[in-house]
C-alpha positions, -999 to 999 in steps of 0.1 A, spaced: 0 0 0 15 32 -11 15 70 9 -2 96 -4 17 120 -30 23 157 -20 29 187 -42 54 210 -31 37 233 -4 33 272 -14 57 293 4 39 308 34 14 279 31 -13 301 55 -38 270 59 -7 245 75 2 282 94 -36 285 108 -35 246 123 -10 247 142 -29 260 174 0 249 203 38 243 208 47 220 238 74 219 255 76 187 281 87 190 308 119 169 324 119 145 353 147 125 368 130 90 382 166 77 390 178 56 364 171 78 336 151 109 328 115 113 310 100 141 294 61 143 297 47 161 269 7 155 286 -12 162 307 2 197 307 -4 232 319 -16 242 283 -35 207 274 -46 179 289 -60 160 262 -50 153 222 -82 129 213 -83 108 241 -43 105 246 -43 120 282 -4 113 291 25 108 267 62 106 285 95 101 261 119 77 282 155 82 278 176 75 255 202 66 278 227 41 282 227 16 312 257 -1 318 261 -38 331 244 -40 360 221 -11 351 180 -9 345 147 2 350 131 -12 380 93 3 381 75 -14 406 44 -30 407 18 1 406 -20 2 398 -41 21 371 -78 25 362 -95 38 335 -74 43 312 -51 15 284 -12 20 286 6 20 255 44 12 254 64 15 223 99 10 222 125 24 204 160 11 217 161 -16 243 141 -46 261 114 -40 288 99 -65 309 64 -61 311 44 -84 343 7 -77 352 -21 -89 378 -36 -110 344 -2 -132 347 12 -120 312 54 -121 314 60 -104 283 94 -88 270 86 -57 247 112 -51 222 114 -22 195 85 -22 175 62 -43 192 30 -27 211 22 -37 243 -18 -25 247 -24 -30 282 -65 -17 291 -66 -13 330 -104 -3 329 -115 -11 363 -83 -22 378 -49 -36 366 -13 -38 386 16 -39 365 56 -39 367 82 -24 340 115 -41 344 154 -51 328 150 -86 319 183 -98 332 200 -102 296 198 -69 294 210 -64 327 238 -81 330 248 -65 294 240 -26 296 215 -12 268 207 16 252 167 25 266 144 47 243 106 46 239 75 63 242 51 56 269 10 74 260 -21 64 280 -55 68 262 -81 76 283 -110 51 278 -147 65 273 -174 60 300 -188 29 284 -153 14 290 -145 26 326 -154 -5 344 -145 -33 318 -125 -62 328 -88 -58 325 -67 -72 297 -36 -72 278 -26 -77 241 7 -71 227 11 -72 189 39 -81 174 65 -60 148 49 -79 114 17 -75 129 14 -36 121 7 -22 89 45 -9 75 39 19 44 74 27 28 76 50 2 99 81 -16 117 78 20 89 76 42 81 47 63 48 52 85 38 25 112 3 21 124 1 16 155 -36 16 163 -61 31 146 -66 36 107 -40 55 87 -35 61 49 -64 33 42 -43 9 67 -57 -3 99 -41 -16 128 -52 -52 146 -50 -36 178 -95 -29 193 -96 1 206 -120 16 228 -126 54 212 -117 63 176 -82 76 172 -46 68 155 -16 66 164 16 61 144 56 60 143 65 80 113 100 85 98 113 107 74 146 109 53 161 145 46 139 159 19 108 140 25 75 146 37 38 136 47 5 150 51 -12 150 87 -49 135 76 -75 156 84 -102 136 92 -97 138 131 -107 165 154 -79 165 176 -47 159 159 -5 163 172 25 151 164 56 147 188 88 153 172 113 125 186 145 129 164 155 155 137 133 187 128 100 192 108 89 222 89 52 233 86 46 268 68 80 276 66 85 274 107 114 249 116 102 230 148 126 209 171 126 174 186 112 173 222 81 191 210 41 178 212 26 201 185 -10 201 188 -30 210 158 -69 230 153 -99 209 130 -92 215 94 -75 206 61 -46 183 57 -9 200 63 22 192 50 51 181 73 86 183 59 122 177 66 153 190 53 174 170 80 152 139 82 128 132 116 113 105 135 80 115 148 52 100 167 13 110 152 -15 109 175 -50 123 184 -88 111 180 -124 122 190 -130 146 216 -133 127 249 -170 120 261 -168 146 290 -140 157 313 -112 136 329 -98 140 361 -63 125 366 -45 116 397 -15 93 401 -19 68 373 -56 67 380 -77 83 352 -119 87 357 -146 109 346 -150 116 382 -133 127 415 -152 96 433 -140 66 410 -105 82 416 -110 86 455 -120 46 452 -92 36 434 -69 54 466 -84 34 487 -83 4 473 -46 3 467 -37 16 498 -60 -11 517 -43 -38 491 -79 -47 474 -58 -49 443 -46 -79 423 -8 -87 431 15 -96 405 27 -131 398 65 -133 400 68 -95 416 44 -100 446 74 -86 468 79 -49 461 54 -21 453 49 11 452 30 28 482 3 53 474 14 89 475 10 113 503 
């Protein structure tokens, strides 16, 4: 299946200059073994679709003896979605799945009304030293989906719809891009897609979504003759398709959907359309009414004060 041709944009395209409604920067936090930069919620945004918290890990380079250790921990209401770029990660949940996650396979875990999960080093990787890079989004599920069971499905690299063309090479993650659809159900309409460019290349952002963004990984992109850096969410009004270009090449996730069914209120890693599912969900952890986790029953990680 082939991309979509694009005629060279008009200087000063005005239309691609009118989208382009907000520039995030994320913010940095240390969690110890490497940093993360958490483009949502922020100040500015909360929401892009129903993509409610998007954090770039790394990259960074453990050494032998080196890795990620996040305990067991709970979530509700929301599906975690972990795509790696560089590295192994060790993924355990309350269900009983082991699974290792490895670049370009999605994990899609759906907490709905309660799910405990650890992120790990397998000990390969441990012993070794890697290089750890990835993206880590949570989609916020609709109030139909808020008390589902739990469950897990990771998809494998071959699994997901790969177009390649004229130096561009787009990935569908979930969703429908380009007239390709990923495997993966989802609970809310929305896309999501790992997107890279070589120097000279470029791509339209569809238009057939409300809320539409892209988060510029690697490289730079140009829209309407602005030159935007990597470490940025750019968040995007309704309207007609845009071009995205490169002159030094880019790797760049795309994401967004249908407005959310109503507001979200987020706390922790609890998501809920309201304060009192969230208050539960408190309680419940700190009174241990959650689900342990086969093969990590012996560490977790206590509910903030």
């Amino acid at each position: 299946m082939s991309l979509p041709h694009i005629p060279d944009p008009m200087p000063g395209d005005a239309a691609a200059a009118d989208a382009l409604e907000l520039v995030i920067v994320p913010r940095a936090r240390d969690i110890g073994s490497f940093e993360v930069r958490r483009a949502l919620p922020s100040a500015q945004r909360q929401m892009v679709g129903p993509f409610i918290f998007f954090d770039q890990f790394g990259p960074v380079l453990m050494k032998a003896g080196q890795g990620m250790d996040v305990r067991p921990h709970p979530h509700i209401g929301l599906s975690t979605v972990t795509w790696v770029y560089d590295g192994v990660i060790q993924h355990k949940d309350s269900l009983g799945f082991d699974q290792p996650i490895k670049p370009g396979e999605l994990n899609w875990m759906t907490a709905g009304k309660g799910i405990v999960h650890s992120e790990r080093t397998p000990p390969m990787e441990r012993g070794a030293g890697q290089k750890v890079y990835g993206i880590q989004s949570w989609v916020a599920l609709p109030k139909s989906h808020e008390n589902v069971a739990p469950k897990f499905e990771h998809v494998a690299n071959d699994a997901l719809p790969l177009l390649t063309d004229k130096g561009r090479s787009v990935r569908v993650i979930a969703g429908e891009m380009f007239g390709a659809r990923s495997p993966v159900k989802t609970a809310s309409d929305l896309f999501y897609a790992d997107v890279i460019l070589d120097a000279g290349a470029k791509l339209p952002l569809p238009a057939e979504h409300e809320e539409r963004g892209i988060y510029i990984s690697e490289g730079t992109l140009t829209i309407a003759g602005d030159r935007h850096e990597a470490g940025r969410l750019l968040v995007f009004r309704p309207g007609d398709e845009i071009t995205l270009a490169t002159d030094t090449g880019a790797r760049f996730m795309m994401l967004g959907g249908e407005p959310m069914d109503g507001p979200r209120y987020i706390w922790w890693n609890f998501v809920a359309s309201s304060k009192e599912k969230i208050e539960a969900a408190k309680d419940d952890w700190k009174r241990a009414r959650f689900s342990i986790v086969p093969g990590d029953e012996k560490e977790f990680i206590p509910l903030p004060e």
